[in-house]
PDB file of N, CA, C and O in Angstrom, chain B, residues numbered from 101:
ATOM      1  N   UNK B 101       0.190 -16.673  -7.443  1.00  0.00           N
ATOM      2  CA  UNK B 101      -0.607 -16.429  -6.264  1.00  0.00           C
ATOM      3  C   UNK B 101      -2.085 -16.558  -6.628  1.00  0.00           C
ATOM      4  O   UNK B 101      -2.569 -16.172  -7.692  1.00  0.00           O
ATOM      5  N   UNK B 102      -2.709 -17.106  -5.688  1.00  0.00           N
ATOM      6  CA  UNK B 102      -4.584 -17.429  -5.630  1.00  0.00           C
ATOM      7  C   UNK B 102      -5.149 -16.100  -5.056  1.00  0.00           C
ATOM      8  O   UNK B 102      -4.767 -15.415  -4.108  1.00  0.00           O
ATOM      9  N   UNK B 103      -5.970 -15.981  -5.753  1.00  0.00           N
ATOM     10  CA  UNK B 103      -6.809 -14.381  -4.396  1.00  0.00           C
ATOM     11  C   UNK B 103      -7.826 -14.815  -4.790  1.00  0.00           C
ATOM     12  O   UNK B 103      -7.882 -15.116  -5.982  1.00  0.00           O
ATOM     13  N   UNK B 104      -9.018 -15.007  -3.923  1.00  0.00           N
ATOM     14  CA  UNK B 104      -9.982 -15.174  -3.654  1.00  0.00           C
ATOM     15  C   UNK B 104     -10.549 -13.739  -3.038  1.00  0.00           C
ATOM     16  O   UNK B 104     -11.541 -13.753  -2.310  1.00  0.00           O
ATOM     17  N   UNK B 105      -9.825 -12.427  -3.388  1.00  0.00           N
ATOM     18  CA  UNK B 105     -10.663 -11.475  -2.512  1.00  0.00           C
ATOM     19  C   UNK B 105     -12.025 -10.994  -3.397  1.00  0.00           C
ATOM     20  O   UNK B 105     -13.053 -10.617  -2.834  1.00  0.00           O
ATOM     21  N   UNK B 106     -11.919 -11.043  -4.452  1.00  0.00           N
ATOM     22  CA  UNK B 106     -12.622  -9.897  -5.720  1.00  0.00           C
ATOM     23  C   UNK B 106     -13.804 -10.852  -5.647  1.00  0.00           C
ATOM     24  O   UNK B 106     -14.818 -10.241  -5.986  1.00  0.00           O
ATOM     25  N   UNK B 107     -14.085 -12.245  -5.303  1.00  0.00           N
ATOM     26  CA  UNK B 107     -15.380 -13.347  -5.579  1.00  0.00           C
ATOM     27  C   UNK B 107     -16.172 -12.610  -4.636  1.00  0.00           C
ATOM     28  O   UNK B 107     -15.882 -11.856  -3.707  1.00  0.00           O
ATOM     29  N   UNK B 108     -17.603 -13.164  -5.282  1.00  0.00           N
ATOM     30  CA  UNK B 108     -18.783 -12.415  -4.485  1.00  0.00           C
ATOM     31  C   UNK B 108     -19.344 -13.340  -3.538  1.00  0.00           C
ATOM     32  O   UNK B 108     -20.516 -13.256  -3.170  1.00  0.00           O
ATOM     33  N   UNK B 109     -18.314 -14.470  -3.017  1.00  0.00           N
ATOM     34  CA  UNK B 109     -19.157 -16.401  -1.890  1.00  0.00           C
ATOM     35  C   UNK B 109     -19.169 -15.104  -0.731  1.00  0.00           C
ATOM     36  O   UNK B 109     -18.542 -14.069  -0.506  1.00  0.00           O
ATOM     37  N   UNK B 110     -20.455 -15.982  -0.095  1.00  0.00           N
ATOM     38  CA  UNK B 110     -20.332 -15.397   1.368  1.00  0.00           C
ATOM     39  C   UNK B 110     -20.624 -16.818   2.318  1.00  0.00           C
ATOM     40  O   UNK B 110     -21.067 -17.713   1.597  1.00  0.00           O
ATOM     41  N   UNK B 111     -20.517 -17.122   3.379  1.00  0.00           N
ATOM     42  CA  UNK B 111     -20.677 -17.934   4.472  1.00  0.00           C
ATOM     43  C   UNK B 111     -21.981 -19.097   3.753  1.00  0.00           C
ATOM     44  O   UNK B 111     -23.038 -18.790   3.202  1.00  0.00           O
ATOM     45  N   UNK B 112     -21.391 -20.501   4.030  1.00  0.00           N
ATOM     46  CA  UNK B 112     -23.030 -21.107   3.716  1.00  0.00           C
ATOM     47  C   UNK B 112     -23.484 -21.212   4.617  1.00  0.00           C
ATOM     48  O   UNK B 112     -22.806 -21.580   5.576  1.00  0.00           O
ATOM     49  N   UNK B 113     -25.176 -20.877   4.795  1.00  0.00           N
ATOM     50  CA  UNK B 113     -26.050 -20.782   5.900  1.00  0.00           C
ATOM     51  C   UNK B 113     -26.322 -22.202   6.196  1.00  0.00           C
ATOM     52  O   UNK B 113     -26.646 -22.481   7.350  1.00  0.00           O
ATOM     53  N   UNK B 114     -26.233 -23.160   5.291  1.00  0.00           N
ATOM     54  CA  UNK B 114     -26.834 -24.964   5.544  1.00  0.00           C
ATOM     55  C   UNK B 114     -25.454 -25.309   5.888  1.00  0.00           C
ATOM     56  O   UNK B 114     -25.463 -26.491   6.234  1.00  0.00           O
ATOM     57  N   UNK B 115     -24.484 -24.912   5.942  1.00  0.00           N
ATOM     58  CA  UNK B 115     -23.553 -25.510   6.934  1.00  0.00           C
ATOM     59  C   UNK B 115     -23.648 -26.228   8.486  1.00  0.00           C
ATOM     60  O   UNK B 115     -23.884 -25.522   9.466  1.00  0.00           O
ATOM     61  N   UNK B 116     -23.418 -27.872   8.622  1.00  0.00           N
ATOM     62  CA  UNK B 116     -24.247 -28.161   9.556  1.00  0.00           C
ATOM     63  C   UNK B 116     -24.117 -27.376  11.135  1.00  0.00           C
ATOM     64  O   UNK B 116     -24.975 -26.981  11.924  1.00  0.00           O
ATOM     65  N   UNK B 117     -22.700 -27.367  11.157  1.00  0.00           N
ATOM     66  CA  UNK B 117     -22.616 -26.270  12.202  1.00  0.00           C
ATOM     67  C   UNK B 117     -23.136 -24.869  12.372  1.00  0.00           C
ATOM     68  O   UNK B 117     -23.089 -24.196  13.402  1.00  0.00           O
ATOM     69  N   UNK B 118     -23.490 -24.634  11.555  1.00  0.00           N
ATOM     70  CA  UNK B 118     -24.352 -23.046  11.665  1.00  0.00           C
ATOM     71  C   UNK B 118     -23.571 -22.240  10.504  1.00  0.00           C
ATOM     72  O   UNK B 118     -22.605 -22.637   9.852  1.00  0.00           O
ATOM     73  N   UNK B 119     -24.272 -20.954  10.415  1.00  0.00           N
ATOM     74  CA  UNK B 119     -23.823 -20.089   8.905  1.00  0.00           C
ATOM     75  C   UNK B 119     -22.593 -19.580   9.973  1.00  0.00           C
ATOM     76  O   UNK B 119     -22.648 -19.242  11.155  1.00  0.00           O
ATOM     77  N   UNK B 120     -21.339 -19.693   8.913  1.00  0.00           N
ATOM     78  CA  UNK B 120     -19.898 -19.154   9.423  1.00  0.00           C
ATOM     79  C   UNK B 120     -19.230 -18.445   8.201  1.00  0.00           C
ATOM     80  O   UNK B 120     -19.653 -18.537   7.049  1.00  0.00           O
ATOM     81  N   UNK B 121     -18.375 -17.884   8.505  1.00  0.00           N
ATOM     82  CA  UNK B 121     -17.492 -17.445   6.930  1.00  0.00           C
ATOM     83  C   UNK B 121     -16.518 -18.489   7.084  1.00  0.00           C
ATOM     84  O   UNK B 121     -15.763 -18.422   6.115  1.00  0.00           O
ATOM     85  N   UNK B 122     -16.111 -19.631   8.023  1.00  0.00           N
ATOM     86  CA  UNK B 122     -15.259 -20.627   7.907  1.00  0.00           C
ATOM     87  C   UNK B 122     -15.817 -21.629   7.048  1.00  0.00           C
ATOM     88  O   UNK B 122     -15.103 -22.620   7.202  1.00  0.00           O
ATOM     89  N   UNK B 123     -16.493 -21.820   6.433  1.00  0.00           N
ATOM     90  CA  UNK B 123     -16.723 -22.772   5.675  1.00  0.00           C
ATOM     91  C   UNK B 123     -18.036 -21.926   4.507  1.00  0.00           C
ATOM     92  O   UNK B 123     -18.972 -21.267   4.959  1.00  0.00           O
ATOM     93  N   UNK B 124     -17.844 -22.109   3.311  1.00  0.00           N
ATOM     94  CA  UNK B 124     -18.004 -20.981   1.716  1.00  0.00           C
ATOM     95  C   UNK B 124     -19.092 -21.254   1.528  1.00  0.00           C
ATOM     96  O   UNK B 124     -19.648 -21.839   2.458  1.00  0.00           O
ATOM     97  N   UNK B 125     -20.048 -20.928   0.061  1.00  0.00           N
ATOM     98  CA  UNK B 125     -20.023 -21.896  -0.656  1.00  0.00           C
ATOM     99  C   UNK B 125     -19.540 -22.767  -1.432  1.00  0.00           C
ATOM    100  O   UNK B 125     -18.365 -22.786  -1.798  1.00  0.00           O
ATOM    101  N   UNK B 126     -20.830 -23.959  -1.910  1.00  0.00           N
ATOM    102  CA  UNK B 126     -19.559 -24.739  -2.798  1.00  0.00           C
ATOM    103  C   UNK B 126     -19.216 -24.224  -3.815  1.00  0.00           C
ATOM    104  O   UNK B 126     -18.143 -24.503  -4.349  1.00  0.00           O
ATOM    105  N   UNK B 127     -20.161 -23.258  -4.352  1.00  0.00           N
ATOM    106  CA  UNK B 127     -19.085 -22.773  -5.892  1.00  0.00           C
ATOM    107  C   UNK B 127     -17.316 -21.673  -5.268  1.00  0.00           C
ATOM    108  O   UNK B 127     -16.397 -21.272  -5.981  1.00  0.00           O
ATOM    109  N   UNK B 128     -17.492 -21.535  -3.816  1.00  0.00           N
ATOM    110  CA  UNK B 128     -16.237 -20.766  -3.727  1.00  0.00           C
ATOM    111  C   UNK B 128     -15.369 -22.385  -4.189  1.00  0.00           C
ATOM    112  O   UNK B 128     -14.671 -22.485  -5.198  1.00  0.00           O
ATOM    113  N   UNK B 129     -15.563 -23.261  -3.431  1.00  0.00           N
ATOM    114  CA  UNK B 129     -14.078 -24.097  -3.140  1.00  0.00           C
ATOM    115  C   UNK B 129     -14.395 -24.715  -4.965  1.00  0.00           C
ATOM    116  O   UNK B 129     -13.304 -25.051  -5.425  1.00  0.00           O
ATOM    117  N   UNK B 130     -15.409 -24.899  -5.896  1.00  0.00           N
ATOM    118  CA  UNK B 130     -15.215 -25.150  -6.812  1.00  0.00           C
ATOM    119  C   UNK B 130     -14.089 -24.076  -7.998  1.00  0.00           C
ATOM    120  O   UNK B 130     -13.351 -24.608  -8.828  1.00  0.00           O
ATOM    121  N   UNK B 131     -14.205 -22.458  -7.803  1.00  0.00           N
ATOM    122  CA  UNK B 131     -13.315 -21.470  -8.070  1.00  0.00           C
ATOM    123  C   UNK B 131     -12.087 -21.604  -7.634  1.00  0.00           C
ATOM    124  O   UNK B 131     -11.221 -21.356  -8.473  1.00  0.00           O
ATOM    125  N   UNK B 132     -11.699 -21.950  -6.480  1.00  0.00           N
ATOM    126  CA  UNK B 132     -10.568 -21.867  -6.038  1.00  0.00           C
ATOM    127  C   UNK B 132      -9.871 -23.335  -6.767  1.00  0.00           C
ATOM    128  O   UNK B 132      -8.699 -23.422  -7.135  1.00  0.00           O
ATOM    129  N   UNK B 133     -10.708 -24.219  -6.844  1.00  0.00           N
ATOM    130  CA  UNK B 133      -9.965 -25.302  -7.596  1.00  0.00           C
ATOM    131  C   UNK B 133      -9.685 -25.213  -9.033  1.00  0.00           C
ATOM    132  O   UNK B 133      -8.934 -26.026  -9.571  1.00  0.00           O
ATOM    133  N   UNK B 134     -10.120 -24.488  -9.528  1.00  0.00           N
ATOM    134  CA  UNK B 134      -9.961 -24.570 -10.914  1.00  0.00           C
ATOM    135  C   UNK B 134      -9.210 -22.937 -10.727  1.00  0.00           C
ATOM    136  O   UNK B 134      -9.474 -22.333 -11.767  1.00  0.00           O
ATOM    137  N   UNK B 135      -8.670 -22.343 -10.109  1.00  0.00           N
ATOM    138  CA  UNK B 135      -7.308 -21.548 -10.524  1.00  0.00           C
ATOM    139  C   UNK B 135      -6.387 -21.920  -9.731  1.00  0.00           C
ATOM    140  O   UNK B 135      -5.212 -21.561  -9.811  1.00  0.00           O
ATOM    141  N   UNK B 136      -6.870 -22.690  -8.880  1.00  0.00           N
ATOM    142  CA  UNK B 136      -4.988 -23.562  -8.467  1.00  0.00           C
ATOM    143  C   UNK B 136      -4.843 -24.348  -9.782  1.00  0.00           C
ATOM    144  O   UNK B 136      -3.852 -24.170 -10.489  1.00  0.00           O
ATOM    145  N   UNK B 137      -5.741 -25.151 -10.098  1.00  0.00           N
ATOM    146  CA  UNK B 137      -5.452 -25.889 -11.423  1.00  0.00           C
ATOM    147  C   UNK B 137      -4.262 -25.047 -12.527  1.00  0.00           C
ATOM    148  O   UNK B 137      -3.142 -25.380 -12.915  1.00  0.00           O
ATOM    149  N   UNK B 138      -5.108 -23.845 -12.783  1.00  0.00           N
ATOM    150  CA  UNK B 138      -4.692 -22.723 -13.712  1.00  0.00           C
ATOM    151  C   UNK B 138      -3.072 -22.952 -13.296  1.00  0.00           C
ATOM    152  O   UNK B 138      -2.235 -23.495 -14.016  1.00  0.00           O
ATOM    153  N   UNK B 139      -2.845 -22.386 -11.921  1.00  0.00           N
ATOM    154  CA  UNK B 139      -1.045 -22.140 -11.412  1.00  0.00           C
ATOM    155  C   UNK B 139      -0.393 -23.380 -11.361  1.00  0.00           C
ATOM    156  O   UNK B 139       0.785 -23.221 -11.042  1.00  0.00           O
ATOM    157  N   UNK B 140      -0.696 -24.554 -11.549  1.00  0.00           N
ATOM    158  CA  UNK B 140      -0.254 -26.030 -11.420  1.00  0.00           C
ATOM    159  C   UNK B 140      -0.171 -25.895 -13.258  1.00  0.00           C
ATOM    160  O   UNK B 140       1.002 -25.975 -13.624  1.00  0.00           O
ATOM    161  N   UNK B 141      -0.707 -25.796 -13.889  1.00  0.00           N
ATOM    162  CA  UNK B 141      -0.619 -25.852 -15.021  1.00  0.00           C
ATOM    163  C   UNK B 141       0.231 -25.062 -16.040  1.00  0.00           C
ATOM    164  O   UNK B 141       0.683 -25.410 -17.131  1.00  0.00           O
ATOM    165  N   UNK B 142       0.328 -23.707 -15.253  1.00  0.00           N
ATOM    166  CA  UNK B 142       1.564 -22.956 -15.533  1.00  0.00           C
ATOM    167  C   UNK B 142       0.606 -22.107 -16.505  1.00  0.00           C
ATOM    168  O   UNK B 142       1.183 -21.688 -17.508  1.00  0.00           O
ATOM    169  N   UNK B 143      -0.805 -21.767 -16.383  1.00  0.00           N
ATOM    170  CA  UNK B 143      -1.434 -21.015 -17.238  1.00  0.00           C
ATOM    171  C   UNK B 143      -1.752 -19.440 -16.155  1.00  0.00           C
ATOM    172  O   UNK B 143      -1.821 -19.289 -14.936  1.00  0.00           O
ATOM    173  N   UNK B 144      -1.858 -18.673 -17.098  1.00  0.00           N
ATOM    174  CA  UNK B 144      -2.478 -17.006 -16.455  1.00  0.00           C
ATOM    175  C   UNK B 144      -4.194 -16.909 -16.113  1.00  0.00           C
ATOM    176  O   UNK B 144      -4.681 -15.860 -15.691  1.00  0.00           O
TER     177      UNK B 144
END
């Protein structure tokens, strides 16, 4: 399982649509890729 709850991203404000919590920053979706990596890889 992924949890993203414990990260400190909040909403990006230069999001062109306006600051939302639907869309991160980029270092959230860069974190989240590199521990799906982790569970694809079969590492802890």
């Amino acid at each position: 399982m992924i949890s993203m709850r414990g990260e400190p991203y909040i909403g990006d404000a230069r999001y062109p649509f306006g600051h939302s919590v639907a869309h991160y920053q980029s270092d959230y979706y860069k974190k989240l890729y590199s521990k799906f990596n982790h569970v694809i890889r079969g590492e802890s």
